[in-house]
N, C-alpha and C positions, 0 to 999 in steps of 0.2 A: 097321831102324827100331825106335826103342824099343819096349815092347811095354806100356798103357795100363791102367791098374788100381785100382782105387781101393776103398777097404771098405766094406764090408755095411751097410748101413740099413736098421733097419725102423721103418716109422713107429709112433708109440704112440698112441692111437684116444682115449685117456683122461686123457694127458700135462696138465700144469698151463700155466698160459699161458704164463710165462715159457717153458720146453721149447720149447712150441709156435713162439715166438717166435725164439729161437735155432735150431731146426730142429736139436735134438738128440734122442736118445731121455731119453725119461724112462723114470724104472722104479716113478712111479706112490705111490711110500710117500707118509706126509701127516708131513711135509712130505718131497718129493722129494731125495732126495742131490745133487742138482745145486745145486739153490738151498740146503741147508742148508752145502755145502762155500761156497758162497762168499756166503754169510749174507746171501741173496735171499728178501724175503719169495715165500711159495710159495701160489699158490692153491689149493691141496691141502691146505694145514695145516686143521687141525680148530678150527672155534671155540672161543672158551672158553665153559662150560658158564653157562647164564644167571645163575647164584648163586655164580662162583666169587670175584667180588671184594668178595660183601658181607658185612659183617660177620656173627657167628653170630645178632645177634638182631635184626639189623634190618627194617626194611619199608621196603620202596620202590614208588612210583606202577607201574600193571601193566604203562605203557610199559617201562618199564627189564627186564621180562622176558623183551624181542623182542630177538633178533640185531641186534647192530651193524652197518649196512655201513659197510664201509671208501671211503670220499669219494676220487677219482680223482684229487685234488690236496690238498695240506694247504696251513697256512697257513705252513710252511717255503717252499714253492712260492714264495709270493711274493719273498724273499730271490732264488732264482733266476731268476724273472721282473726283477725288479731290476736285477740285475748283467747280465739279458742287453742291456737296452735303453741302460745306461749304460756298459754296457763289452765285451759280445762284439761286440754289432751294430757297435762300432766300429771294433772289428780284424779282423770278419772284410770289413768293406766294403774294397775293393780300391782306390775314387777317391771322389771327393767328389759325383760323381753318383749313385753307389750308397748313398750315406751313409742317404740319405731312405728307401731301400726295405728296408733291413737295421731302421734305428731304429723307421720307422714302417709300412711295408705289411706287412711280414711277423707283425710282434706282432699289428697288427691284423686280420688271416687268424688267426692262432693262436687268440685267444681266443673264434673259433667253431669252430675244427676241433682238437676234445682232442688228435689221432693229431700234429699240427703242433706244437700246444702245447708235447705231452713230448720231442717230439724237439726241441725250442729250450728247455727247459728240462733236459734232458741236455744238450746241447749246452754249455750256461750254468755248468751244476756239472763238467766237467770242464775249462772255461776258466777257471773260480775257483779249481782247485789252484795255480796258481802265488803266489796272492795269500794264502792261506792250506795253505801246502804241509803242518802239522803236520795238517790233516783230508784229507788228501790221498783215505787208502782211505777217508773215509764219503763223502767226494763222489761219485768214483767204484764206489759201491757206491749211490749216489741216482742214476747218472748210468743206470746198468745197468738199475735199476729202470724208470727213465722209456722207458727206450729198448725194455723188451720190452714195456709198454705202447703206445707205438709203432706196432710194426711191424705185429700184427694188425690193430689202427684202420685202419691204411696201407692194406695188400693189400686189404681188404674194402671201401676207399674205390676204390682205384686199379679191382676190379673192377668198379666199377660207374661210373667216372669218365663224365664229360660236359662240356660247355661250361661249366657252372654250376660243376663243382667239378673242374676243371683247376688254378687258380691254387694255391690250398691246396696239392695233388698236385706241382705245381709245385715250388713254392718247401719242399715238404717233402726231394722228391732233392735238390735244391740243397746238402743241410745233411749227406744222406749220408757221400759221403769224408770232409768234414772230420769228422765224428763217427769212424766205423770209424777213421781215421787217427789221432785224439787218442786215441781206448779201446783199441788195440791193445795188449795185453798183451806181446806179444813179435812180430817179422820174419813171421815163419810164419802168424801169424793177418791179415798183412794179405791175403793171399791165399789162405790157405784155412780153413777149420773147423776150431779143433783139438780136436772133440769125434768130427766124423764123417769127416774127411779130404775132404769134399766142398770147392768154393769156397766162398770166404769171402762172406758173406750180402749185404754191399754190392756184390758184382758181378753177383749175379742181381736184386738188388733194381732195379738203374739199367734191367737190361734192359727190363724192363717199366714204366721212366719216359719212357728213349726214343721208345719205340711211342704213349707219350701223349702225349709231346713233339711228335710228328710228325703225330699224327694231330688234335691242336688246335691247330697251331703258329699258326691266325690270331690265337685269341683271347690266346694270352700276348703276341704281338707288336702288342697294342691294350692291354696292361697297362701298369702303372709294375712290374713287371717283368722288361718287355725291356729294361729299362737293367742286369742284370745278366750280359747276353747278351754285350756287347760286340760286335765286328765281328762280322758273319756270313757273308763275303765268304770261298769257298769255290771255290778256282780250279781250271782245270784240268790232269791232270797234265801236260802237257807244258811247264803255268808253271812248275812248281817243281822240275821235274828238271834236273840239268846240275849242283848248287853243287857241294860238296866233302863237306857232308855228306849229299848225297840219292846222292853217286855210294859212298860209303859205303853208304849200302841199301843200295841196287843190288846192289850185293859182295855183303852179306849174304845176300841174298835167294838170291843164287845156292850159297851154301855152306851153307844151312841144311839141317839132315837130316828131308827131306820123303819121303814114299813118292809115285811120280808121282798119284794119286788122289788127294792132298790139294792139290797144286802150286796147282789154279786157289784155293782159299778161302785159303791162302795166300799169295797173288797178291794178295788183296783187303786181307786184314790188312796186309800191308805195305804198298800205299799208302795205305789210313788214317795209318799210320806216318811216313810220309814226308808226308802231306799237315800231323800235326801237328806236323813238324819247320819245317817250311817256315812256317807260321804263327807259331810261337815264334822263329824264328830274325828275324823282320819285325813282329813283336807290339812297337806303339809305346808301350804302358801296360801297367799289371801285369797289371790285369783280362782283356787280350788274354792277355798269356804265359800265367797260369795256365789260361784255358780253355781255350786250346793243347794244357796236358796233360792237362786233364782233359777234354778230346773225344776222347780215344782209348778207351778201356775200351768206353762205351753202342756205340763201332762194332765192336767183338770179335764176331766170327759163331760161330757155333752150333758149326761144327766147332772151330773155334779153344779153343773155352770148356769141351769136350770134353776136348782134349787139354792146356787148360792143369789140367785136375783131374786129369787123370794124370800129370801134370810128366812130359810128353813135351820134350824139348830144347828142339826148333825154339821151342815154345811158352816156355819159360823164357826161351830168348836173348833173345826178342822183349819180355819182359815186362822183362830187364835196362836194355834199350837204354829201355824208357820213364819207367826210373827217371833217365836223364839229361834227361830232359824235368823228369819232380818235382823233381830237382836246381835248376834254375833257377829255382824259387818255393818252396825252402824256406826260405825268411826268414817264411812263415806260421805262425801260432801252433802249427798244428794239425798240419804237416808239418814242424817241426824236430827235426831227430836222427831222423827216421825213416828218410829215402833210404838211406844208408847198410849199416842192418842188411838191412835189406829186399835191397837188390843182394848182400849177404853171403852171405844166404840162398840166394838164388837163385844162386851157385856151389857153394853147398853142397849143394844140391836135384841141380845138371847134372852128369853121368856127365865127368870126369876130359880123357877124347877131344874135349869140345867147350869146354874154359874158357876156348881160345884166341878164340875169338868172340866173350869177354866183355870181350878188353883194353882196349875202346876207351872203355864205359860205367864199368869201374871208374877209368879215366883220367881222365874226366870228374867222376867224383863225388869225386874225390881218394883213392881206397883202392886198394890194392894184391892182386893175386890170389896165391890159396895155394899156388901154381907157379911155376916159371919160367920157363912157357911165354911166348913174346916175339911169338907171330905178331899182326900188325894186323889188322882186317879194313878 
């Protein structure tokens, strides 16, 4: 079996928020090298000194001598609040019964919970590049900003999450993937870190929406919320085994390169696997298919999530075959052109001896593997 490895981190105690936010090291200077390479305001940078921008002889009121704070939204913000309620909420709604809750529940949770806010207003500025592609990198350079403000709000919400502030919580994972998925820089960061090699931040961040998900799941299913939920109708497996493609697992499961110690949690990850096959495969509306494929990842176990940060095989093949799932709902804003690289990636990532496992999802996505190995699974 492959053997698990991944590099060194150590946390920075003093790191600026952004850093904090991405869960990179910072190294602390004002302004940090991280956010200066990719011309991120840094909250480390040093203010400017209270008389640097006034003229040599003037006087000004003894207010104007106090430090400025910088205001957690400008009045650029509104522009993206804009475009989101008139033109993301609309594309990213699935059917016309979700239309109401993208337009109107979710803005309206937003503009009390800032951490929801910036992440729909990230969300906003990188579904505006297509409309204005010549500001492409200041969007997504407003988009990055909004999003490390974000995530701390987020985690500091979620730990203290409750019946009262589930929905916010809620409807903030919701917006995850398709964020990670429009900001991904290149294949490789959709899966992992490419500061620290560790996972990539949206797949620990769901973990811990899951467990909220589940452990308030009355109060969202008494929202206008649960109309983004679609079917929830969750069979048993011996409904959905038998097809052509569940007997396909099947195969799978049995030719994956597992050490017998891990067999049983991979035992689990593939019928998650096969249960979102089976659902997508019977998903009568779009909003079925696509949560189809995005029910698999929040069910990824402990060891699974493990071995997919060391891009151990079994865990690669398995993340291939889910990109034939994404395949099937990339007509989304926020998921076109990305299946592809991603499944590239990930032959790229797998050792030589298993690409033949991979023939079926590059089949599926329409790309061809760097071999010519021919076996099926």
């Amino acid at each position: 079996m492959a053997s698990i490895s991944r590099r060194a981190h150590h946390k920075s105690r003093a790191g600026c928020i952004t850093c904090k936010a991405k869960k990179v090291k910072c190294d602390e200077k004002q302004p940090c090298s991280y956010c200066v390479k990719r011309q991120l305001q840094c909250s480390l940078a040093p203010s400017p000194s209270p008389g640097a921008e006034r003229g040599s002889g003037s006087r000004t009121p003894e207010v104007a001598d106090q430090p400025m704070k910088t205001p957690p939204f400008s009045f650029a913000d509104f522009s993206l609040f804009h475009h989101f309620t008139k033109s993301t909420a609309l594309a990213h709604a699935d059917d016309s019964a979700s239309v109401t809750v993208w337009l109107e529940t979710i803005p309206d949770l937003a503009v009390q919970y800032p951490y929801l806010l910036h992440l729909i207003l990230a969300l906003a500025a990188l579904h505006m590049r297509s409309t204005v592609p010549e500001r492409a990198k200041f969007l997504e350079r407003v988009a990055d900003e909004h999003q490390a403000q974000a995530i701390p709000l987020f985690r500091e919400a979620l730990a203290a999450s409750s019946a009262e502030t589930v929905l916010p919580l809620f409807a903030c994972s919701c917006l995850f993937v398709p964020y990670y998925f429009a900001a991904a820089k290149d294949a490789s960061s959709l899966l992992f870190n490419e500061e620290t090699g560790l996972l990539a931040e949206w797949l620990v961040l769901i973990q811990g929406c899951a467990a909220m998900t589940v452990q308030h799941n009355a109060t969202i299913m008494r929202s206008p919320l649960r109309t983004i939920l679609g079917d929830l109708h969750t069979p048993k497996v011996e409904d959905f085994s038998g097809g052509p493609i569940d007997a396909r697992l099947v195969r799978l499961e049995e030719k994956l390169p597992i050490a017998s110690e891990h067999r049983e949690a991979y035992a689990q990850v593939m019928v998650h696997l096969r249960l979102c096959f089976y659902l997508s495969d019977r998903a009568d509306t779009p909003l079925n298919r696509k949560n189809a494929a995005l029910r698999f990842p929040p069910l990824m176990g402990k060891q699974f999530r493990a071995h997919l940060a060391g891009r151990h095989p079994a865990a690669l093949i398995i993340m291939a075959f889910w990109c034939v799932l994404l395949h099937r709902v990339e007509d989304r804003w926020w998921l076109r052109g990305r299946v592809q690289p991603l499944l590239l990636k990930i032959e790229e990532l797998l050792p030589s001896d298993y690409i033949s496992l991979m023939s079926w999802p590059l089949e599926e996505v329409g790309t061809s593997s760097r071999t010519d190995i021919g076996c099926v699974v």
